[in-house]
Backbone as CSV, one residue per row, in Angstrom:
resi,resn,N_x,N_y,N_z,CA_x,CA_y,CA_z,C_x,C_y,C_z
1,UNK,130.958,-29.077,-226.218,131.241,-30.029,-225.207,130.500,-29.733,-223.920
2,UNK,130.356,-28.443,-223.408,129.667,-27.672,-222.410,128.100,-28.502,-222.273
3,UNK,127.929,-28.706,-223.388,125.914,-29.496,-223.698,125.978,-30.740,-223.295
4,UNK,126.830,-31.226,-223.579,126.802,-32.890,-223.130,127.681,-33.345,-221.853
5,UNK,128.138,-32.667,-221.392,128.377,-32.473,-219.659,126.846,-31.888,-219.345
6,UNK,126.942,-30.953,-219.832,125.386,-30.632,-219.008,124.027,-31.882,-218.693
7,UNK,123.984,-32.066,-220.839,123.218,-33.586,-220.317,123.217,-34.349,-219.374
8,UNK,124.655,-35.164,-219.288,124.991,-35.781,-218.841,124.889,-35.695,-217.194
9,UNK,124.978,-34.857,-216.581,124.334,-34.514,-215.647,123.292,-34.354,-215.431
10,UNK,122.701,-33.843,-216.025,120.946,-33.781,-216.046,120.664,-35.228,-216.012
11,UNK,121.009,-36.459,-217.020,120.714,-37.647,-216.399,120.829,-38.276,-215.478
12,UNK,122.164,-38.032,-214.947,122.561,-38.637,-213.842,121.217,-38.388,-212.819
13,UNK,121.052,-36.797,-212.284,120.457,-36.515,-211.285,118.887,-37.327,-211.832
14,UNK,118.401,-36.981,-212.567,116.663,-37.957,-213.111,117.345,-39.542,-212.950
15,UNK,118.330,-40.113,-213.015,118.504,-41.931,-212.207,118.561,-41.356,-210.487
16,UNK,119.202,-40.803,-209.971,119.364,-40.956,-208.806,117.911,-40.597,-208.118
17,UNK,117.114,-39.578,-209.319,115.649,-39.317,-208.063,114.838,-40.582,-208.762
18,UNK,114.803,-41.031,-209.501,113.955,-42.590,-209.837,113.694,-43.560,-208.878
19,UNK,115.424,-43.567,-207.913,114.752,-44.741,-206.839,115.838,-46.035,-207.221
20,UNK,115.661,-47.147,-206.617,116.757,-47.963,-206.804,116.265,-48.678,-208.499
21,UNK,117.390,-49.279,-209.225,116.775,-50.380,-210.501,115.525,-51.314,-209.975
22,UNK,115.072,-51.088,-210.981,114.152,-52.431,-211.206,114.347,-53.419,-210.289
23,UNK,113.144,-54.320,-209.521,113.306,-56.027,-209.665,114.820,-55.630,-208.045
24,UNK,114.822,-54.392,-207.463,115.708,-54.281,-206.615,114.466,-54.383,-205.347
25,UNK,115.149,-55.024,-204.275,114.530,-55.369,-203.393,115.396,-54.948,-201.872
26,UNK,114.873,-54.040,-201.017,115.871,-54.263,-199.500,116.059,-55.760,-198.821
27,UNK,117.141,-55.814,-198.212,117.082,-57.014,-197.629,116.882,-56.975,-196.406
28,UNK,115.437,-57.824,-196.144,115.160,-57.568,-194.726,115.947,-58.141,-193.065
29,UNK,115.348,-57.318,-192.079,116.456,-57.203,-191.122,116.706,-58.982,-190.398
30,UNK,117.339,-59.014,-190.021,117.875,-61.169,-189.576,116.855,-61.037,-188.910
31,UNK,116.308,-62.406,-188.626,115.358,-62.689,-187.658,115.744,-62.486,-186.495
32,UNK,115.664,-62.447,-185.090,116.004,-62.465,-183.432,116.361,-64.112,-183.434
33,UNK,117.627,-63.965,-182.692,117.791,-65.694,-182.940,117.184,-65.969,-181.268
34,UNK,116.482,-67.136,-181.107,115.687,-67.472,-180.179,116.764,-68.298,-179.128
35,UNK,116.099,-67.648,-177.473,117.326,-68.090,-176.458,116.796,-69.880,-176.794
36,UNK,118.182,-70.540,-176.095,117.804,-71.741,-175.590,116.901,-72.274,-174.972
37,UNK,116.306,-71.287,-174.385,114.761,-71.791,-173.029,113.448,-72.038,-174.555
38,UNK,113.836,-71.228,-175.405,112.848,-71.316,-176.197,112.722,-72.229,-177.515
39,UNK,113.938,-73.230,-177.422,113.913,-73.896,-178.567,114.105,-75.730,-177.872
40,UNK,113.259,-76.389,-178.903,113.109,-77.706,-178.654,113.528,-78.269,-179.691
41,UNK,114.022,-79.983,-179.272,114.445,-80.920,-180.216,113.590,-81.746,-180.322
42,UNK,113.739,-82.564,-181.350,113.333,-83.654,-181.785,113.951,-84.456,-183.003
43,UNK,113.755,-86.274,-183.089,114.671,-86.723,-183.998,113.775,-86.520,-185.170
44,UNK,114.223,-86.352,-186.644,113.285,-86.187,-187.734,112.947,-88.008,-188.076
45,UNK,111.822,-88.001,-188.270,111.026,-89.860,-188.210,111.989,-90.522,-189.192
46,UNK,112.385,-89.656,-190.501,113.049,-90.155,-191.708,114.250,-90.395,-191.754
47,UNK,115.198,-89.620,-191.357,116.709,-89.856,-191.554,117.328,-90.246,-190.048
48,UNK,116.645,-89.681,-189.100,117.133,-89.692,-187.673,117.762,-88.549,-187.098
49,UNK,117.928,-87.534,-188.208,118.728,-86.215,-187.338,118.305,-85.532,-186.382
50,UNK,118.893,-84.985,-185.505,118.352,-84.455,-184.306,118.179,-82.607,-185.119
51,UNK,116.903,-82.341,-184.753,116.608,-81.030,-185.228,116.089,-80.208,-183.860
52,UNK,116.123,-78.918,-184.034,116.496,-77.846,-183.067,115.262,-77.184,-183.941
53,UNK,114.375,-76.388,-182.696,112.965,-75.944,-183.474,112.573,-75.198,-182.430
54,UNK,111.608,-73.774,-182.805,111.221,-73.088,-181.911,110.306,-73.877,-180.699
55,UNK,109.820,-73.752,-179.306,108.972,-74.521,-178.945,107.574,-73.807,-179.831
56,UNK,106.681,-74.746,-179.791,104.949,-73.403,-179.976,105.287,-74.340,-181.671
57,UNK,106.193,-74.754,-182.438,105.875,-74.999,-183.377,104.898,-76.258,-183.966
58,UNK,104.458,-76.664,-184.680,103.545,-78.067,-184.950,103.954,-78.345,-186.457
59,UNK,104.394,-78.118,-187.298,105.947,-78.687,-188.143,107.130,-78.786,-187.705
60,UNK,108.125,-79.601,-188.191,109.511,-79.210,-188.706,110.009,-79.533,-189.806
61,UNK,110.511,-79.284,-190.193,111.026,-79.837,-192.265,112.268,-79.841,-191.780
62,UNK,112.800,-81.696,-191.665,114.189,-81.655,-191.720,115.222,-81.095,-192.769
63,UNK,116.016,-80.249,-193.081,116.763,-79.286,-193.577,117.616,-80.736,-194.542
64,UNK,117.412,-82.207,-194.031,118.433,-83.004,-194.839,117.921,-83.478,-195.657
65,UNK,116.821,-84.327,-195.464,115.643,-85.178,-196.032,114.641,-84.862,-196.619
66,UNK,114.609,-82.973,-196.374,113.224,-82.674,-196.198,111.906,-83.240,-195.865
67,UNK,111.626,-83.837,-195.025,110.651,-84.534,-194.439,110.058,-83.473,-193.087
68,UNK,108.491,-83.495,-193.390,107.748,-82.716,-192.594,107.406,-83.301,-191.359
69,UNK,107.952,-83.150,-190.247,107.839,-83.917,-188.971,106.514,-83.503,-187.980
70,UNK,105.824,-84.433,-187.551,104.460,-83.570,-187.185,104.857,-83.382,-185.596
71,UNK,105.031,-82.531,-184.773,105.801,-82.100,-183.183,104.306,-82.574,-182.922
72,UNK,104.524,-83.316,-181.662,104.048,-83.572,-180.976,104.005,-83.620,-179.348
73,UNK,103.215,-82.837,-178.613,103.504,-82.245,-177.313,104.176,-83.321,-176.098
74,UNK,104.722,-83.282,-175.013,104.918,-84.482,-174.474,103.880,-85.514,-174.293
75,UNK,102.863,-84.465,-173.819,101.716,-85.223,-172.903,100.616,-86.314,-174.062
76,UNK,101.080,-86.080,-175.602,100.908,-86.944,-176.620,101.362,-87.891,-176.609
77,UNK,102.252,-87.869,-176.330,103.247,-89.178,-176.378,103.749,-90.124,-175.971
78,UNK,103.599,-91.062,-176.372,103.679,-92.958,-175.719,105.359,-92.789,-175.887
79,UNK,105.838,-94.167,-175.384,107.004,-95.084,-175.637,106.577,-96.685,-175.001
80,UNK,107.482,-97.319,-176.342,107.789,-98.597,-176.593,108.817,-99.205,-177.343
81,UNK,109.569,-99.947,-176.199,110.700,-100.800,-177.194,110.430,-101.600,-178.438
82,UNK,111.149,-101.154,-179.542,110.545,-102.099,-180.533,111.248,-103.301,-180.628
83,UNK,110.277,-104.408,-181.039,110.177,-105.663,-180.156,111.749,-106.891,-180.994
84,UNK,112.135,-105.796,-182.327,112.681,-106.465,-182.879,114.709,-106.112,-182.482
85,UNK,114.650,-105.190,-182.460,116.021,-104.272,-181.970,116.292,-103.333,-180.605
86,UNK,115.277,-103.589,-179.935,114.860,-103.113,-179.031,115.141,-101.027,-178.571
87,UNK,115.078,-100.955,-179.634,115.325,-99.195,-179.742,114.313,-98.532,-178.811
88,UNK,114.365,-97.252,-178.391,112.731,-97.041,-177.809,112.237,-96.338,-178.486
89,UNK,111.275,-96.400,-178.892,110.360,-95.652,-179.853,108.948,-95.347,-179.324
90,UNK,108.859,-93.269,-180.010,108.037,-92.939,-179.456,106.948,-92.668,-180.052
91,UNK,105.754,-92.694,-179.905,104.292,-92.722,-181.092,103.569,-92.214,-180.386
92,UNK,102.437,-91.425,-180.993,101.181,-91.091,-180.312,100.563,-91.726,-179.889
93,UNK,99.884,-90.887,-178.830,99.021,-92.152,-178.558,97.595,-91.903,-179.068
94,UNK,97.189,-93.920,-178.934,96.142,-94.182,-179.477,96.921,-94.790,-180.708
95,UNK,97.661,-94.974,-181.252,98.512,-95.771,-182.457,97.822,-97.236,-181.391
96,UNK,97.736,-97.591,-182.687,97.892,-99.094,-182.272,99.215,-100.098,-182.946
97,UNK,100.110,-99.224,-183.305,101.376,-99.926,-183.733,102.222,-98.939,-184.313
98,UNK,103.726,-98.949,-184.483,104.692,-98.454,-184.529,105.957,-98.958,-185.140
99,UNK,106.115,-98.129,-186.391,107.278,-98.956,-187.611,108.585,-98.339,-186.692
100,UNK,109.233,-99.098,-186.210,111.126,-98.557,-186.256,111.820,-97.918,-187.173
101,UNK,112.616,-96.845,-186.847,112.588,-96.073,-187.874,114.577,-96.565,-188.104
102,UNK,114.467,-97.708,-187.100,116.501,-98.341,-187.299,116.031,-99.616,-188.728
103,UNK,115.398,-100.830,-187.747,115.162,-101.914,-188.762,113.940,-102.068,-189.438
104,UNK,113.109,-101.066,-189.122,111.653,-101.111,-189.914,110.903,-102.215,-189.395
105,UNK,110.927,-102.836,-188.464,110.103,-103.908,-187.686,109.078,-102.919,-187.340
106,UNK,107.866,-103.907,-187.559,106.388,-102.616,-187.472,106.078,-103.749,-185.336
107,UNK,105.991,-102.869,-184.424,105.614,-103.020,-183.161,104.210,-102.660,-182.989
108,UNK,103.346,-103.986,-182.692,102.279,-103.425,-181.818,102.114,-103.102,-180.448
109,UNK,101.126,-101.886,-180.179,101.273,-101.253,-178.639,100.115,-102.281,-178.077
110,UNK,100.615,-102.545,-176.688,99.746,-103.523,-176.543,99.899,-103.581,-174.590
111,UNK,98.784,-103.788,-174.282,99.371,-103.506,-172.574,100.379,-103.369,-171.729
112,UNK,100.879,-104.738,-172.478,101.984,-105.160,-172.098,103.397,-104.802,-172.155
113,UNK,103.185,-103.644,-172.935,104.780,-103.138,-173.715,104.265,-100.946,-173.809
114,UNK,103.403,-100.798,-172.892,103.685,-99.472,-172.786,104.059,-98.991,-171.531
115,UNK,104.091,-97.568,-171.576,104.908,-96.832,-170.691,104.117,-95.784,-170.241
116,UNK,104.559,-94.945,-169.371,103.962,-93.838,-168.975,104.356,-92.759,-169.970
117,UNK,103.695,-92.154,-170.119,103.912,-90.978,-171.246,104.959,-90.061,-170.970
118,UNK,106.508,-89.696,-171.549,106.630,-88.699,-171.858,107.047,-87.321,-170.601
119,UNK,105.838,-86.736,-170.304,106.160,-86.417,-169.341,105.888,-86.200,-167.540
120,UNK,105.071,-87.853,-168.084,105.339,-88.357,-166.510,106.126,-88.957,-165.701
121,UNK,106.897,-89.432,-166.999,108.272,-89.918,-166.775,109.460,-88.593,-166.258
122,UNK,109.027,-87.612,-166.565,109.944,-86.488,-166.519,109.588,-86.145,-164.976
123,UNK,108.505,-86.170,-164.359,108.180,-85.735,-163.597,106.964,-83.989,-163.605
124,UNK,106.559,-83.826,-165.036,105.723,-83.438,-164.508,104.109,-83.937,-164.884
125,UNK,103.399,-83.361,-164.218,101.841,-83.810,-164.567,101.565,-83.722,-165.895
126,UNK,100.845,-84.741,-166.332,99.625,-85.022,-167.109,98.689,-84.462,-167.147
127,UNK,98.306,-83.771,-168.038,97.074,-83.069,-168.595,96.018,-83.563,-168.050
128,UNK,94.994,-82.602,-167.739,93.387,-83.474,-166.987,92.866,-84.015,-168.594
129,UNK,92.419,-85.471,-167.951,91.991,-86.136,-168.844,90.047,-85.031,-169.650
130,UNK,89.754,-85.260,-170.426,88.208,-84.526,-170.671,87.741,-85.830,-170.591
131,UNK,87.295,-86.397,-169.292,86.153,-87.379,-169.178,85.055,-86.929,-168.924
132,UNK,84.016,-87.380,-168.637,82.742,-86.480,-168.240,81.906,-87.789,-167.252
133,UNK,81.766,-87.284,-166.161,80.820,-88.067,-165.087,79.901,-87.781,-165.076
């Protein structure tokens, strides 16, 4: 009986210096959850949910719909009521038209029906335009 206690020990200690099983993996440490100064919203184009996103990002994948939302900076960005439900809706600019994402009425941008961008409305400056004189 003395031999196979002994074995038996002798195996034990050759598993414990092997290292963890197979296909075993550490689990790495949580990410740093990011303050409020550093995270931005936006509605996802597809379902409408309001999503919460690092700033600096240029995706978001709504978590409901999965739909890949392309972020777009303020100083990108138009608004226009759409002409059918009058929602305000916001598009890049240079679109020359804009589907509603309530009744699907497609809006063209058109002199007459835009706005100041975004964040001139907010109050701060607009990016220098790259014109060249």
């Amino acid at each position: 009986m003395e031999n196979r206690e002994k074995e038996s020990m002798e195996n034990q200690e050759e598993n414990e210096e092997a290292g963890p099983p197979p296909g075993w993996q550490p689990i790495p440490p949580p990410l740093p959850v990011p303050s409020p100064s550093e995270m931005a919203q936006m509605v996802c184009g597809s379902c409408r949910r309001l999503l919460a996103y690092p700033r600096g990002a240029r995706h978001v994948k709504c978590s409901c719909c999965q739909t890949v939302n392309f972020v777009l900076e303020a100083h990108q960005v138009g608004q226009v009521k759409c002409a059918s439900c009058a929602v305000l809706l916001m598009y890049p600019y240079g679109a020359s038209s804009v589907r509603c994402s309530s009744c699907r009425f497609v809006t063209e941008i058109g002199d007459h029906n835009r706005r100041a961008p975004w964040s001139v409305q907010q109050g701060q400056s607009a990016p220098p335009s790259n014109t060249v004189r």
